[in-house]
VEXZATI-253654 format. One record per residue (C-alpha): residue in three letters; x, y, z; chain. Coordinates in steps of 0.2 Angstrom, whole numbers. Layout:
<nodes>
NODE    aa       u       v       w   ch
NODE   ALA       X       Y       Z    A
...
</nodes>
This chain:
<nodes>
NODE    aa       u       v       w   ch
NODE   UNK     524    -438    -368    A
NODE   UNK     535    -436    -382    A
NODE   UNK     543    -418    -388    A
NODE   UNK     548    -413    -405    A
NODE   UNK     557    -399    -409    A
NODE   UNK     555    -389    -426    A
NODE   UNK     569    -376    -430    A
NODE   UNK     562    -368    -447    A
NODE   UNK     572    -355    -456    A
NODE   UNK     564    -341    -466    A
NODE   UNK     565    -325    -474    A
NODE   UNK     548    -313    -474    A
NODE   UNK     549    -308    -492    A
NODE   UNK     549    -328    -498    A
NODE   UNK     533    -331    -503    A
NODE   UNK     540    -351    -502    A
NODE   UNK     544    -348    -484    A
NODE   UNK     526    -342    -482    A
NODE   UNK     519    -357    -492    A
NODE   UNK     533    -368    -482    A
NODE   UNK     524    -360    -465    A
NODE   UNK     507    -366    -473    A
NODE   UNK     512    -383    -476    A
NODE   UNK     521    -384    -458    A
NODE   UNK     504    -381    -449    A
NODE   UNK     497    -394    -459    A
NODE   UNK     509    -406    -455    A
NODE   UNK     509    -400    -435    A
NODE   UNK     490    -403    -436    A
NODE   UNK     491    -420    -444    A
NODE   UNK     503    -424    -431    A
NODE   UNK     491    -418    -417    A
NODE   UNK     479    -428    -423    A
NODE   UNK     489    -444    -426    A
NODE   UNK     501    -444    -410    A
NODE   UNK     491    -432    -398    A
NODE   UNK     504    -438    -385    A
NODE   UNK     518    -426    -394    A
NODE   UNK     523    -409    -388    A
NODE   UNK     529    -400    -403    A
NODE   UNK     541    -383    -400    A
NODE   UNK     544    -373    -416    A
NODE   UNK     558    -361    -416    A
NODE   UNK     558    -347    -431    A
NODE   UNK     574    -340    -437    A
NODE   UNK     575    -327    -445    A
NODE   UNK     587    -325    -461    A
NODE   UNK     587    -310    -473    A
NODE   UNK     594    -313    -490    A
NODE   UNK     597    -298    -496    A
NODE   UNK     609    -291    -483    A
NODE   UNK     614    -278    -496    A
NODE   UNK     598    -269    -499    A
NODE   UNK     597    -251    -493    A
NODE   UNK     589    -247    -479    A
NODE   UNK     574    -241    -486    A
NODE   UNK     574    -255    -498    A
NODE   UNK     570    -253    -519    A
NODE   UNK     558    -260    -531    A
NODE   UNK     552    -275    -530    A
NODE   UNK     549    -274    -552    A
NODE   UNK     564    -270    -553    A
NODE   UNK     574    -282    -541    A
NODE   UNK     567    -297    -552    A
NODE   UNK     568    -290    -569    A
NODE   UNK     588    -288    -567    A
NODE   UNK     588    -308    -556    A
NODE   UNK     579    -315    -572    A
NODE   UNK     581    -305    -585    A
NODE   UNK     566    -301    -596    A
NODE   UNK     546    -296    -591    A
NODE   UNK     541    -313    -597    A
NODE   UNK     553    -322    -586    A
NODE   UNK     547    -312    -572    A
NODE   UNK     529    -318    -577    A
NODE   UNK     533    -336    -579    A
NODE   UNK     540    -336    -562    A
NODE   UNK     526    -324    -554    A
NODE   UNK     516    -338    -559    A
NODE   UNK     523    -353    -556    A
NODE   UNK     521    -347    -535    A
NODE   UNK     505    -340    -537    A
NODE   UNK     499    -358    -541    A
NODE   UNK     510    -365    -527    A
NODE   UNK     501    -354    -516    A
NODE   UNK     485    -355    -520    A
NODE   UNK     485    -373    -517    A
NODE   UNK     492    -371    -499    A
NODE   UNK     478    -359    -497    A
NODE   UNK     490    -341    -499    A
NODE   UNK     479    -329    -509    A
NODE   UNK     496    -322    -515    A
NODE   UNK     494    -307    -528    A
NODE   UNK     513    -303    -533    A
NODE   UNK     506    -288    -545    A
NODE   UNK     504    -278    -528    A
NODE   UNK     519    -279    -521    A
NODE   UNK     528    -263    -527    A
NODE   UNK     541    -261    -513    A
NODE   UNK     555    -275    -510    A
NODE   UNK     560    -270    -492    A
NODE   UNK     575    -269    -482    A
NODE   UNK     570    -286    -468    A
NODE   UNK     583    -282    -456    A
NODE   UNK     572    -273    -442    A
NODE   UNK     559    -286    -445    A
NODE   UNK     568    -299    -439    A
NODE   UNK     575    -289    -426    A
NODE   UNK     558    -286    -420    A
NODE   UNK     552    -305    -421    A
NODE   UNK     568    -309    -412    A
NODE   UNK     562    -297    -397    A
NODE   UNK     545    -302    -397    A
NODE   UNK     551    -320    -395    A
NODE   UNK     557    -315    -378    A
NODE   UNK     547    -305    -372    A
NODE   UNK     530    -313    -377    A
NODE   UNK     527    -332    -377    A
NODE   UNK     524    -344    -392    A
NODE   UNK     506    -337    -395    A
NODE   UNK     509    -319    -396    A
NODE   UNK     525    -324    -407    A
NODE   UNK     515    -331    -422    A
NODE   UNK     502    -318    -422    A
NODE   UNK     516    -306    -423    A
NODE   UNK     524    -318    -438    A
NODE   UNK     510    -320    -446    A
NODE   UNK     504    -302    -446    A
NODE   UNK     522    -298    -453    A
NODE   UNK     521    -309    -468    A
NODE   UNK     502    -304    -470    A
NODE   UNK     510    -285    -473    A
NODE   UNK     525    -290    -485    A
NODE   UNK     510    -301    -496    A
NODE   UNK     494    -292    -492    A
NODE   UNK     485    -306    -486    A
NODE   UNK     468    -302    -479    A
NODE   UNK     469    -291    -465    A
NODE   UNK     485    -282    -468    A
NODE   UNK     484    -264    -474    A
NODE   UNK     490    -260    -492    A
NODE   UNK     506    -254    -494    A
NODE   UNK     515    -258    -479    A
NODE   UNK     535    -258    -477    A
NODE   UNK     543    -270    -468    A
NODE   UNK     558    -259    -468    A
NODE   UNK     549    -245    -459    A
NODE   UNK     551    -242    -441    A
NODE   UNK     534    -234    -438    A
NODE   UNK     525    -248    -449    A
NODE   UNK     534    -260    -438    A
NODE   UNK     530    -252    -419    A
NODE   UNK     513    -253    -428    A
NODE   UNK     512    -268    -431    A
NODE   UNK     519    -274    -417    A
NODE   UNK     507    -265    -404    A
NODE   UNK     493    -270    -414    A
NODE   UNK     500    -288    -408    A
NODE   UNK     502    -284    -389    A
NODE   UNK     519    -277    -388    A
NODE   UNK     522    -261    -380    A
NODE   UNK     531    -250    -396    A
NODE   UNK     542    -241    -384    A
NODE   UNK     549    -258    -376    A
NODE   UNK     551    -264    -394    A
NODE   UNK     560    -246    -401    A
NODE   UNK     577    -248    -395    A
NODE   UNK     579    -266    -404    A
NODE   UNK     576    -257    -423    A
NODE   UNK     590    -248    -431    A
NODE   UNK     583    -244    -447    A
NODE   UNK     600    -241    -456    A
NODE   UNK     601    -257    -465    A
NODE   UNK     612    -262    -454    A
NODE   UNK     614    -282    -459    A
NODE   UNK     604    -294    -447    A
NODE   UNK     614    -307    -440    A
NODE   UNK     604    -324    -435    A
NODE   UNK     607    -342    -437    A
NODE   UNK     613    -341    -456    A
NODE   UNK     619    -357    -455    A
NODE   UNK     603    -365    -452    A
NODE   UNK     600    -362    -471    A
NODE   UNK     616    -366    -479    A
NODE   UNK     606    -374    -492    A
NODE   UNK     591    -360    -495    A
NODE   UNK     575    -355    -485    A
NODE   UNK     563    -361    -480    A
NODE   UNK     573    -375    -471    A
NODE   UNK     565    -387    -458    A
NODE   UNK     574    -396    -445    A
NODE   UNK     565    -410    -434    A
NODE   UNK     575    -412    -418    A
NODE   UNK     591    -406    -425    A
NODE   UNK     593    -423    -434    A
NODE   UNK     583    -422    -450    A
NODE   UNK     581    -406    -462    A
NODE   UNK     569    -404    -476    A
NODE   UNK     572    -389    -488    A
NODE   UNK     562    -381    -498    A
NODE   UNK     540    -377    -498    A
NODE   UNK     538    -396    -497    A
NODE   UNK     520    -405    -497    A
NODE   UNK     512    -406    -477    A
NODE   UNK     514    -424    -482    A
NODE   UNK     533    -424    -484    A
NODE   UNK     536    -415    -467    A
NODE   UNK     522    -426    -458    A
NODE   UNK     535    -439    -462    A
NODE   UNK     553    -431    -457    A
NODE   UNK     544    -426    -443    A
NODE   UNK     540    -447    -439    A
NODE   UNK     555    -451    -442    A
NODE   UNK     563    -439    -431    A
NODE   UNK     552    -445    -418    A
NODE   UNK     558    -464    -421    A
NODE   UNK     574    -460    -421    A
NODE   UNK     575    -450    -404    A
NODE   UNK     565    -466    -397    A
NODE   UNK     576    -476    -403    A
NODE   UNK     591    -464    -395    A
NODE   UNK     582    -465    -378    A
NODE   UNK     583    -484    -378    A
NODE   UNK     600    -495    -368    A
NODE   UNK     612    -499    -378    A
</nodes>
Protein backbone atom coordinates (compact mmCIF):
# COMPACT_ATOMS: atom_id res chain seq x y z
CA UNK A 1 0.00 0.00 0.00
CA UNK A 2 1.09 3.34 -0.76
CA UNK A 3 0.60 6.66 1.53
CA UNK A 4 0.23 10.14 0.53
CA UNK A 5 0.35 12.74 2.80
CA UNK A 6 -1.60 16.18 2.25
CA UNK A 7 -0.56 19.24 4.32
CA UNK A 8 -3.25 22.07 3.19
CA UNK A 9 -2.99 25.56 4.59
CA UNK A 10 -6.01 27.61 5.16
CA UNK A 11 -7.72 30.38 6.67
CA UNK A 12 -11.81 30.11 7.39
CA UNK A 13 -12.69 33.39 6.15
CA UNK A 14 -11.10 32.53 2.51
CA UNK A 15 -13.81 31.63 0.35
CA UNK A 16 -10.59 30.30 -2.11
CA UNK A 17 -9.59 27.96 0.76
CA UNK A 18 -13.26 26.85 0.91
CA UNK A 19 -13.37 26.39 -2.93
CA UNK A 20 -9.61 24.97 -2.64
CA UNK A 21 -11.28 22.39 0.12
CA UNK A 22 -13.73 21.51 -2.69
CA UNK A 23 -11.47 20.84 -5.23
CA UNK A 24 -9.17 18.69 -2.80
CA UNK A 25 -12.03 16.25 -2.19
CA UNK A 26 -12.42 15.89 -5.71
CA UNK A 27 -9.12 15.19 -6.46
CA UNK A 28 -8.95 12.69 -3.17
CA UNK A 29 -11.88 10.86 -4.80
CA UNK A 30 -10.40 10.71 -8.17
CA UNK A 31 -7.41 9.42 -6.65
CA UNK A 32 -9.62 6.71 -4.78
CA UNK A 33 -11.00 5.62 -7.63
CA UNK A 34 -7.90 5.42 -9.75
CA UNK A 35 -5.07 4.16 -7.25
CA UNK A 36 -7.48 2.44 -4.49
CA UNK A 37 -4.28 0.90 -3.12
CA UNK A 38 -3.23 4.75 -1.59
CA UNK A 39 -3.71 5.64 1.86
CA UNK A 40 -4.19 9.41 1.87
CA UNK A 41 -3.58 11.45 5.27
CA UNK A 42 -4.58 15.13 5.03
CA UNK A 43 -3.28 17.46 7.77
CA UNK A 44 -5.10 21.03 8.02
CA UNK A 45 -3.40 24.05 9.26
CA UNK A 46 -4.67 26.58 10.24
CA UNK A 47 -3.49 30.25 9.30
CA UNK A 48 -5.28 33.53 10.30
CA UNK A 49 -4.54 36.44 8.05
CA UNK A 50 -5.64 39.11 9.76
CA UNK A 51 -3.73 38.69 13.16
CA UNK A 52 -4.54 42.50 13.75
CA UNK A 53 -8.26 42.34 13.80
CA UNK A 54 -9.88 42.96 17.19
CA UNK A 55 -11.07 40.54 19.10
CA UNK A 56 -14.41 40.87 18.23
CA UNK A 57 -13.69 41.28 14.73
CA UNK A 58 -15.29 44.46 12.26
CA UNK A 59 -17.29 44.67 9.25
CA UNK A 60 -16.87 42.66 6.60
CA UNK A 61 -18.28 45.85 4.08
CA UNK A 62 -16.08 47.86 5.41
CA UNK A 63 -12.79 45.71 5.56
CA UNK A 64 -13.07 45.31 1.62
CA UNK A 65 -14.17 48.76 0.66
CA UNK A 66 -10.86 50.24 2.39
CA UNK A 67 -8.51 46.79 0.58
CA UNK A 68 -10.09 47.83 -2.91
CA UNK A 69 -11.11 50.95 -2.81
CA UNK A 70 -14.46 51.69 -4.31
CA UNK A 71 -18.23 49.74 -4.07
CA UNK A 72 -17.75 48.64 -7.76
CA UNK A 73 -14.38 47.18 -7.09
CA UNK A 74 -15.79 45.41 -4.22
CA UNK A 75 -18.52 44.09 -6.61
CA UNK A 76 -16.25 43.08 -9.47
CA UNK A 77 -14.40 40.97 -6.93
CA UNK A 78 -17.62 39.60 -5.08
CA UNK A 79 -18.32 38.25 -8.22
CA UNK A 80 -15.41 37.00 -9.73
CA UNK A 81 -15.51 34.16 -6.45
CA UNK A 82 -19.10 33.72 -6.50
CA UNK A 83 -18.53 32.23 -10.06
CA UNK A 84 -15.47 30.41 -8.85
CA UNK A 85 -17.60 28.84 -6.30
CA UNK A 86 -20.41 28.09 -7.95
CA UNK A 87 -18.63 25.98 -10.15
CA UNK A 88 -17.03 23.83 -7.44
CA UNK A 89 -20.39 23.59 -6.02
CA UNK A 90 -20.15 26.35 -2.94
CA UNK A 91 -23.42 28.22 -3.04
CA UNK A 92 -21.41 31.25 -1.71
CA UNK A 93 -23.67 34.50 -1.14
CA UNK A 94 -20.93 37.22 0.00
CA UNK A 95 -24.00 39.94 0.35
CA UNK A 96 -24.70 38.02 3.90
CA UNK A 97 -21.71 38.06 5.35
CA UNK A 98 -22.05 41.25 7.51
CA UNK A 99 -19.40 40.30 10.19
CA UNK A 100 -15.48 39.89 9.27
CA UNK A 101 -14.38 37.92 12.54
CA UNK A 102 -11.50 37.68 14.61
CA UNK A 103 -10.38 33.55 13.45
CA UNK A 104 -7.87 33.10 16.23
CA UNK A 105 -10.24 30.81 18.60
CA UNK A 106 -11.39 28.96 15.62
CA UNK A 107 -8.30 27.55 14.84
CA UNK A 108 -7.44 27.08 18.24
CA UNK A 109 -10.49 24.97 18.44
CA UNK A 110 -9.82 23.01 15.23
CA UNK A 111 -6.36 22.63 16.56
CA UNK A 112 -7.87 20.79 19.70
CA UNK A 113 -10.33 18.88 18.13
CA UNK A 114 -7.64 17.43 16.02
CA UNK A 115 -6.26 15.76 19.04
CA UNK A 116 -8.83 14.90 20.82
CA UNK A 117 -11.14 13.47 18.14
CA UNK A 118 -9.88 11.41 14.96
CA UNK A 119 -9.90 12.39 11.31
CA UNK A 120 -13.69 11.87 10.91
CA UNK A 121 -14.82 14.10 13.66
CA UNK A 122 -12.08 16.58 12.52
CA UNK A 123 -13.67 17.49 9.16
CA UNK A 124 -17.11 17.61 10.33
CA UNK A 125 -15.94 20.05 12.82
CA UNK A 126 -14.00 21.97 9.60
CA UNK A 127 -16.63 21.87 7.53
CA UNK A 128 -19.30 23.03 10.04
CA UNK A 129 -16.80 25.90 10.75
CA UNK A 130 -16.56 27.26 7.20
CA UNK A 131 -20.39 26.50 6.79
CA UNK A 132 -20.88 29.30 9.82
CA UNK A 133 -18.46 32.02 8.30
CA UNK A 134 -20.31 31.39 4.45
CA UNK A 135 -23.77 30.33 5.49
CA UNK A 136 -23.78 27.38 3.61
CA UNK A 137 -26.79 25.18 4.15
CA UNK A 138 -27.15 24.05 7.53
CA UNK A 139 -25.38 26.63 9.42
CA UNK A 140 -27.46 29.19 11.34
CA UNK A 141 -27.35 32.87 10.09
CA UNK A 142 -25.37 35.04 11.71
CA UNK A 143 -22.89 33.10 13.26
CA UNK A 144 -19.41 34.55 14.68
CA UNK A 145 -16.39 32.72 14.25
CA UNK A 146 -14.85 35.06 16.89
CA UNK A 147 -17.31 34.21 19.46
CA UNK A 148 -16.53 31.75 22.22
CA UNK A 149 -20.25 30.50 22.81
CA UNK A 150 -20.90 30.32 19.01
CA UNK A 151 -17.77 28.25 18.87
CA UNK A 152 -18.51 25.57 22.13
CA UNK A 153 -21.70 25.45 20.03
CA UNK A 154 -20.59 24.42 17.31
CA UNK A 155 -18.26 22.28 18.56
CA UNK A 156 -20.76 20.18 20.77
CA UNK A 157 -22.95 20.08 18.16
CA UNK A 158 -19.91 18.05 16.49
CA UNK A 159 -19.20 15.59 19.39
CA UNK A 160 -16.75 17.60 21.46
CA UNK A 161 -17.52 17.93 25.05
CA UNK A 162 -17.66 22.28 25.25
CA UNK A 163 -16.16 22.12 28.72
CA UNK A 164 -12.95 19.98 27.47
CA UNK A 165 -12.83 22.48 24.59
CA UNK A 166 -13.16 26.02 26.91
CA UNK A 167 -9.77 26.15 28.26
CA UNK A 168 -8.18 26.24 24.56
CA UNK A 169 -10.19 29.68 23.43
CA UNK A 170 -8.93 32.92 24.67
CA UNK A 171 -11.21 35.32 23.02
CA UNK A 172 -8.82 38.38 23.31
CA UNK A 173 -7.57 38.41 19.88
CA UNK A 174 -4.76 37.13 21.00
CA UNK A 175 -2.74 36.29 17.56
CA UNK A 176 -2.86 32.49 16.66
CA UNK A 177 0.40 31.04 16.11
CA UNK A 178 0.36 27.76 13.41
CA UNK A 179 2.56 26.81 10.78
CA UNK A 180 2.75 30.19 9.02
CA UNK A 181 5.33 29.11 7.07
CA UNK A 182 3.46 26.51 5.36
CA UNK A 183 1.91 29.52 3.31
CA UNK A 184 4.72 31.67 2.60
CA UNK A 185 3.17 32.25 -0.72
CA UNK A 186 -0.76 32.65 0.29
CA UNK A 187 -3.64 30.29 1.29
CA UNK A 188 -4.93 27.77 0.29
CA UNK A 189 -1.66 26.05 -0.16
CA UNK A 190 -1.41 22.28 -0.88
CA UNK A 191 1.55 20.08 -0.19
CA UNK A 192 1.83 16.27 -1.49
CA UNK A 193 4.31 14.56 0.81
CA UNK A 194 6.30 17.60 1.58
CA UNK A 195 7.84 17.50 -1.96
CA UNK A 196 5.45 19.21 -4.15
CA UNK A 197 3.14 22.36 -3.31
CA UNK A 198 0.28 23.84 -5.32
CA UNK A 199 -1.05 27.35 -4.32
CA UNK A 200 -3.95 28.79 -4.82
CA UNK A 201 -8.03 27.25 -5.54
CA UNK A 202 -6.64 25.21 -8.27
CA UNK A 203 -8.88 22.82 -10.63
CA UNK A 204 -9.41 18.93 -8.97
CA UNK A 205 -7.47 18.25 -12.16
CA UNK A 206 -4.33 20.05 -11.30
CA UNK A 207 -4.11 18.66 -7.74
CA UNK A 208 -4.99 15.03 -9.09
CA UNK A 209 -1.64 15.46 -10.75
CA UNK A 210 0.67 17.06 -8.04
CA UNK A 211 -0.63 14.44 -6.16
CA UNK A 212 0.73 11.50 -9.01
CA UNK A 213 3.58 13.09 -9.11
CA UNK A 214 4.21 12.98 -5.58
CA UNK A 215 3.47 9.49 -5.55
CA UNK A 216 6.03 8.81 -8.43
CA UNK A 217 8.43 10.53 -6.97
CA UNK A 218 8.33 8.89 -3.31
CA UNK A 219 8.46 5.50 -5.52
CA UNK A 220 11.10 6.50 -7.06
CA UNK A 221 12.77 7.48 -3.45
CA UNK A 222 12.05 4.05 -2.09
CA UNK A 223 14.07 2.29 -4.95
CA UNK A 224 18.23 1.19 -4.37
CA UNK A 225 20.34 3.49 -5.63
Amino acid sequence: MSRLRIDVFFDFICPWCLIGKRQLERAQDLLRIQQPDVEITTVWHGVQLLPQLPAQGGSFADFYLKRLGSPEAVAMRQAQVQQAAMAAGVPIDLSRITRMPNTADAHRLLERASVLGNSAQRDVLLERLFAAYFQLQGSESGEDLGCQETLLAIAQSCGFDPDVMAPFLKGDGDPYIGNEAGAASGVPSFQFDRRLTVVGAQPAEVLLGAMHEALLDSHRARQPA
